[in-house]
N, CA and C of each residue as an Amber inpcrd file, in Angstrom:
protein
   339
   8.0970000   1.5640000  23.4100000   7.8550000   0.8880000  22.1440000
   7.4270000   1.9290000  21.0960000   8.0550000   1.6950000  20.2340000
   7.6030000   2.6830000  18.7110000   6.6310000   2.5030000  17.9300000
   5.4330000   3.3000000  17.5570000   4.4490000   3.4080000  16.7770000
   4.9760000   2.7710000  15.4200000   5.9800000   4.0690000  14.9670000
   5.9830000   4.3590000  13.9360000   7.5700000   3.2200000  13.8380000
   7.8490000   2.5310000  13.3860000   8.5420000   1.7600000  13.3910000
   9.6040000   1.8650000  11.8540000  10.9190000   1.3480000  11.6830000
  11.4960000   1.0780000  10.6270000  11.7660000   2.2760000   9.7020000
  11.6970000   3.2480000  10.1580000  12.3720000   4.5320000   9.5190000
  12.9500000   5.5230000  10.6670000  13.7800000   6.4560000  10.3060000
  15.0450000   7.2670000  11.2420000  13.7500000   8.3190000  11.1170000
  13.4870000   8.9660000  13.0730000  12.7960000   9.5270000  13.3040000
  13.2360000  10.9000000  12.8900000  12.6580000  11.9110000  12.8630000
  13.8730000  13.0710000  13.4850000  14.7990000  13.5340000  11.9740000
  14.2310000  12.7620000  10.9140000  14.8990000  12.8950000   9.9030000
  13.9710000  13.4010000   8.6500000  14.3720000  14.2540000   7.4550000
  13.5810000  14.3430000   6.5420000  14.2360000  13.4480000   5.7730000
  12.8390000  12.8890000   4.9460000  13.3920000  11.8260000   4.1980000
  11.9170000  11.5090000   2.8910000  12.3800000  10.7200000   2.1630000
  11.3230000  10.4290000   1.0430000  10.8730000   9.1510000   0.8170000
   9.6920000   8.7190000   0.9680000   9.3490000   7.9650000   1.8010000
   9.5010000   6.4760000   0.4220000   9.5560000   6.8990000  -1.0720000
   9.8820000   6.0030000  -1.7570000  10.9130000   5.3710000  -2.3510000
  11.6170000   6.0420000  -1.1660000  13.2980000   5.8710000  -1.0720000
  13.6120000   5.0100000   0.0420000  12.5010000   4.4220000   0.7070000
  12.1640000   3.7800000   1.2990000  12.5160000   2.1550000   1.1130000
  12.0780000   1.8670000   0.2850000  11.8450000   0.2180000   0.0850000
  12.2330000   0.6990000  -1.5010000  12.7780000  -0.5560000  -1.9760000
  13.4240000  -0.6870000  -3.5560000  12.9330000  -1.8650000  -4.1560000
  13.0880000  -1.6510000  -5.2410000  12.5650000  -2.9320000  -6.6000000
  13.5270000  -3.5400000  -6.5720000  12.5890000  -5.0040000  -6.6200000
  13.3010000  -6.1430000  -6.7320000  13.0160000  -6.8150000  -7.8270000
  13.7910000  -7.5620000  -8.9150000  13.1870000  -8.0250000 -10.1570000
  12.0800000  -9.3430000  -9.8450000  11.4140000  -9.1900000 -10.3240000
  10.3830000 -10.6740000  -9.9360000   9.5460000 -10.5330000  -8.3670000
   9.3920000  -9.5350000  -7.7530000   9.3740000  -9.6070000  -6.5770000
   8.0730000  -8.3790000  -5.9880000   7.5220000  -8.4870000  -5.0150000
   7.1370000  -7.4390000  -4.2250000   7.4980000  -7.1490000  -2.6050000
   8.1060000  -6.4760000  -2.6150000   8.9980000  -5.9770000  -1.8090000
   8.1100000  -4.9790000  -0.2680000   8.1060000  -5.1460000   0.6670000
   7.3150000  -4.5970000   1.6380000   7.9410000  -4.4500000   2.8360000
   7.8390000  -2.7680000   3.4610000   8.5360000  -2.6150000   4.7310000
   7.1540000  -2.0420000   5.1940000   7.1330000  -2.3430000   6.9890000
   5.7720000  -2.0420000   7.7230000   6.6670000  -1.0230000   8.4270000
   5.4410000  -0.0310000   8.5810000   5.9710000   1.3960000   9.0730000
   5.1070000   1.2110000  10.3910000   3.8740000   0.9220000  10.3250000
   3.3940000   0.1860000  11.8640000   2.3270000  -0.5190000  11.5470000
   2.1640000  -1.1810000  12.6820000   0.9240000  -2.3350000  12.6900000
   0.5660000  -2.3410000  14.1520000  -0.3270000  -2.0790000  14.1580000
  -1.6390000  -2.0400000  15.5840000  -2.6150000  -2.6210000  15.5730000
  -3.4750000  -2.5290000  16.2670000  -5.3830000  -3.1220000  16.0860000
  -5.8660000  -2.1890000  15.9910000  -5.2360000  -0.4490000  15.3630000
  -6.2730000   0.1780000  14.9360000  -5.8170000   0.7750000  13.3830000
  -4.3090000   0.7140000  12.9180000  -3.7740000   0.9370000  12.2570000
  -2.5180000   0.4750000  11.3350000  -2.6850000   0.1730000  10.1340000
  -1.4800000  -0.4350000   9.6720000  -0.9750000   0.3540000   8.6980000
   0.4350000   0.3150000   8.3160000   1.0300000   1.0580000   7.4510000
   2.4220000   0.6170000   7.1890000   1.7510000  -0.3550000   5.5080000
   2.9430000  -0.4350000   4.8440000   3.4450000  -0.2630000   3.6070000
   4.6320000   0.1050000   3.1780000   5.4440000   0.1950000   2.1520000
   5.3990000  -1.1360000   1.0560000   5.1630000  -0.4840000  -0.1130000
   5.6000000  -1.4230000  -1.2190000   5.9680000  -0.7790000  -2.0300000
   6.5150000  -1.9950000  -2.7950000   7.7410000  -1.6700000  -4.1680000
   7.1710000  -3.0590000  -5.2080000   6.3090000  -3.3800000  -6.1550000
   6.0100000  -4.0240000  -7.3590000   7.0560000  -3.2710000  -7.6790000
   7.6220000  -4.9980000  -8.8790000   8.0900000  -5.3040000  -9.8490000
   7.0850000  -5.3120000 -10.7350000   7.3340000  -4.8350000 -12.0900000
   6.2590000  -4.7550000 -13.5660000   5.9250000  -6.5880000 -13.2240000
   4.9270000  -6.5230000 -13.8280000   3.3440000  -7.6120000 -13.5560000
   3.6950000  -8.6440000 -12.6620000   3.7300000  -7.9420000 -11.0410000
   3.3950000  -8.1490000  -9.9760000   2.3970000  -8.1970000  -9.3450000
   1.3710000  -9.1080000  -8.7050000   0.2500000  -8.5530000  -8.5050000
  -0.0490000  -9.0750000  -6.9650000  -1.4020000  -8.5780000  -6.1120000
  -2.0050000  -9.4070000  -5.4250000  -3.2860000  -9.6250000  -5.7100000
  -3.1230000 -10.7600000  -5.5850000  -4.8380000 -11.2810000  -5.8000000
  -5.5070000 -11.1410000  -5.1140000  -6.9620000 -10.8200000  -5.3850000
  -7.8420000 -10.2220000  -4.9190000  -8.3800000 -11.0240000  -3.2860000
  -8.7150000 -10.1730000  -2.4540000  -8.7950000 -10.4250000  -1.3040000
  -9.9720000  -9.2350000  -0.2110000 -10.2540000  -8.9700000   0.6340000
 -10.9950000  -8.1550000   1.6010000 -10.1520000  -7.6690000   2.6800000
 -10.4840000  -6.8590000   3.3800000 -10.3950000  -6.3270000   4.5340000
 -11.0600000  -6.2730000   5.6580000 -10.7840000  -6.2780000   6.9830000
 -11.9330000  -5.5850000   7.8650000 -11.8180000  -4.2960000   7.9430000
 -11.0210000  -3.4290000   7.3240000 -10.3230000  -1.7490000   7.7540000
 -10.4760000  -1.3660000   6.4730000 -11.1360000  -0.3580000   6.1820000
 -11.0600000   0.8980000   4.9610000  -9.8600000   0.9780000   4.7300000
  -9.2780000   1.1250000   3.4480000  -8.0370000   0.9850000   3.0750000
  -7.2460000   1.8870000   2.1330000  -6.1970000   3.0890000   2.5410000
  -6.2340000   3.8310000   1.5440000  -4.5790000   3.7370000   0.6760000
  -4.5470000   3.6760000  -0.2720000  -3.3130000   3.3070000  -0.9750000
  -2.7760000   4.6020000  -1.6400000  -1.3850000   4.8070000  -1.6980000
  -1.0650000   6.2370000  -2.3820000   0.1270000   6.2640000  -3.0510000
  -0.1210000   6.6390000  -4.3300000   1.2320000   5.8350000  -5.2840000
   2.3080000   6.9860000  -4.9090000   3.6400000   6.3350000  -4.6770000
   4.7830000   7.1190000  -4.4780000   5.7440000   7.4530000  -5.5500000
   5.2360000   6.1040000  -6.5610000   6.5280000   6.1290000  -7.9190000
   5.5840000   5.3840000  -8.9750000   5.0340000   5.9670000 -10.0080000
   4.9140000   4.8600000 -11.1010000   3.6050000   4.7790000 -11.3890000
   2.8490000   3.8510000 -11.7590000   1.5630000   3.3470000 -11.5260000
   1.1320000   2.4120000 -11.3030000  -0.0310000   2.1910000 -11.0300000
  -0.6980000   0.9250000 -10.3150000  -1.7570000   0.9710000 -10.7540000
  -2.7620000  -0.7910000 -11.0520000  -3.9000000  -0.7170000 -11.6090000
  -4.3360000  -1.5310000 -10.1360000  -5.8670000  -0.7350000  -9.4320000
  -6.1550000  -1.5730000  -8.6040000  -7.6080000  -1.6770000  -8.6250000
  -8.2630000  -2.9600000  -8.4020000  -9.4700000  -3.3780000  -9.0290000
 -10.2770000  -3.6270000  -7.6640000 -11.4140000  -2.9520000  -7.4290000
 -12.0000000  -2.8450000  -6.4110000 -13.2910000  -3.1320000  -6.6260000
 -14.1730000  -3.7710000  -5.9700000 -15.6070000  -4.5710000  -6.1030000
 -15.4330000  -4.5150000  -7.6970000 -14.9870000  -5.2300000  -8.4010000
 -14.9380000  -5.4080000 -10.0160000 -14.2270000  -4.3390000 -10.7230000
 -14.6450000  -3.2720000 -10.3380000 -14.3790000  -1.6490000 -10.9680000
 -12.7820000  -1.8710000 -10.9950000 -12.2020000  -1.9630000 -12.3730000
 -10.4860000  -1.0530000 -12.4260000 -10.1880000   0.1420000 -12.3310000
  -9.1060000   0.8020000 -11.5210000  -9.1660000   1.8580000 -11.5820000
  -7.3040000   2.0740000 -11.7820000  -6.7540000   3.4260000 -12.0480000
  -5.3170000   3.1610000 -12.5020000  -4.8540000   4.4040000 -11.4680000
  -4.2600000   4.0500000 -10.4420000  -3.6500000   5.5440000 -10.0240000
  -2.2780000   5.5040000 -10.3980000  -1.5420000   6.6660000 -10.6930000
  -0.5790000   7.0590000 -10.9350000   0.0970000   7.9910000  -9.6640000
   1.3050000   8.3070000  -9.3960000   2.5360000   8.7960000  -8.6960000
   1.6390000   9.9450000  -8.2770000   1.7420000  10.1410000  -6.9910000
   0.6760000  11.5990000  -6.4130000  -0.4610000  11.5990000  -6.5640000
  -1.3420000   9.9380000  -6.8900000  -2.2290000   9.6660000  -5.9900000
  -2.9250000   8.7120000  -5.0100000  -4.2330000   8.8840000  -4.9460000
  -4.9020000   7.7180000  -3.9060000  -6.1120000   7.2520000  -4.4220000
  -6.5830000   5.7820000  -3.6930000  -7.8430000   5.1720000  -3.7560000
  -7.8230000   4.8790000  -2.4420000  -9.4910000   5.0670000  -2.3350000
 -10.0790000   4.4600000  -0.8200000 -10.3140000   2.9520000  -1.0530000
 -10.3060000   1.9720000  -0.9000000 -10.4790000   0.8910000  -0.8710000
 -11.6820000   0.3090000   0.5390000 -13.3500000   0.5960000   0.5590000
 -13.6580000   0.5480000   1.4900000 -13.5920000  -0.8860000   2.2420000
 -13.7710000  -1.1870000   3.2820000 -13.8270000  -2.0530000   4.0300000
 -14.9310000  -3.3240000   3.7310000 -14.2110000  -4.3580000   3.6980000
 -15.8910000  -5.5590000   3.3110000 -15.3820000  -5.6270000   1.9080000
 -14.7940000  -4.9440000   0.9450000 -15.3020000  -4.5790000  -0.6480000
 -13.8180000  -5.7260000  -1.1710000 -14.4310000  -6.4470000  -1.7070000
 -13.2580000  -7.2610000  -2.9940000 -12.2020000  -6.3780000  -3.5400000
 -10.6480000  -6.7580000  -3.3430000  -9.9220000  -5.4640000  -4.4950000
  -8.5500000  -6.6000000  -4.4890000  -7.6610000  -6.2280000  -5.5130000
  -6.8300000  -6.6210000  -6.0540000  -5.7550000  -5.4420000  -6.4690000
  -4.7480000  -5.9440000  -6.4500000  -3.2710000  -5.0840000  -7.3220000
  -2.4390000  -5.8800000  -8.0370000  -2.2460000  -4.7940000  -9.3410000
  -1.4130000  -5.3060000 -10.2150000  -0.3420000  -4.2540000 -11.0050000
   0.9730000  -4.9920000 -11.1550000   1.7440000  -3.5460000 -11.5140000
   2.3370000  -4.1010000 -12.4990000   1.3820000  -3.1590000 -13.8380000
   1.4550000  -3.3720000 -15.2770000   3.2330000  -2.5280000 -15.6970000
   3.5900000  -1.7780000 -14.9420000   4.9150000  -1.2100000 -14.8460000
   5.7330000  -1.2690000 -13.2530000   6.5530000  -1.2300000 -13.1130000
   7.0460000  -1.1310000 -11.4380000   6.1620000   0.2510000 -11.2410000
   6.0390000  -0.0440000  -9.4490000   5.5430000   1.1960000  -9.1210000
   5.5680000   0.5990000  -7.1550000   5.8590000   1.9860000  -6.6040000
   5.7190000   1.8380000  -4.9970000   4.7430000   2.6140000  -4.7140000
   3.8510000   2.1830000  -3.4590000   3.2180000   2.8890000  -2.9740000
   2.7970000   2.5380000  -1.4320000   2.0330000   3.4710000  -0.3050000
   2.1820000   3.5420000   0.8200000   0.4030000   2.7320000   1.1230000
   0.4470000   1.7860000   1.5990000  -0.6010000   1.5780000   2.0690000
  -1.5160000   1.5820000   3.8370000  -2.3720000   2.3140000   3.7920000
  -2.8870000   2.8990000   5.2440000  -4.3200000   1.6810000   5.2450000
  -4.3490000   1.1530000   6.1940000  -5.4470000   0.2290000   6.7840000
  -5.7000000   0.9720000   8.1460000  -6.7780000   1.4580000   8.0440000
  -7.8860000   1.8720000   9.1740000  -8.7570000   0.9930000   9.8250000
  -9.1380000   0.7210000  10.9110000  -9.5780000  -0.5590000  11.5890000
 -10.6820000  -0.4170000  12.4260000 -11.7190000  -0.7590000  12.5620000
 -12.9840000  -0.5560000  12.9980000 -12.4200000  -0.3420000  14.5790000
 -13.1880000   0.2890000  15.3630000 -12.8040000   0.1440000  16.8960000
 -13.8440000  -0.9710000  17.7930000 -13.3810000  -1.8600000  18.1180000
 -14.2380000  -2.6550000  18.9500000 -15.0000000  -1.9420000  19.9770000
 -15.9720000  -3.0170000  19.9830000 -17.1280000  -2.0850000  21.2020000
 -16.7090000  -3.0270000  22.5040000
């Protein structure tokens, strides 16, 4: 069984070439999902959003194309193409894409005792 799921191993490739814009839409491919790790792909359409929600896993997001406004315990913050936010675990956050924009999202997951 494959970790890393839904992309050609063994290959160089770019990872926001990945998943594509859809008009009206947010678009999402999972690269993996575990109970200790998740990792998936998105593609916002301009004012696309998700509404605000929690985690149990620290959460780190990393823009691949564009920008993104993402609002974390209240605080807005705007990353742009080549970068990241930590999104900690427990903490209120939201996304919204005031322009199209893709980016890679990593969920880290507490380890049970």
């Amino acid at each position: 069984m494959a970790i890393i799921k839904n992309l050609d191993p063994e290959s160089v490739q770019n990872l926001a070439d990945q998943v594509s814009y859809l008009p009206g839409q947010i678009v999402s491919r999972t690269i993996s999902q575990n109970p200790h790790v998740s990792m998936t792909l998105f593609a916002f359409a301009e004012g696309e959003e998700i509404s605000t929600h929690d985690s149990k896993g620290d959460a780190m997001v990393y823009v691949l194309d564009g920008t993104g406004e993402f609002t974390v315990n209240g605080e807005k913050h705007t990353v742009t193409s080549g970068q990241f936010l930590i999104m900690p675990a427990q903490k209120p956050h939201a996304v919204y894409a005031p322009k199209q924009f893709k980016m890679l999202l990593t969920v880290v997951f507490p380890q049970s005792e």
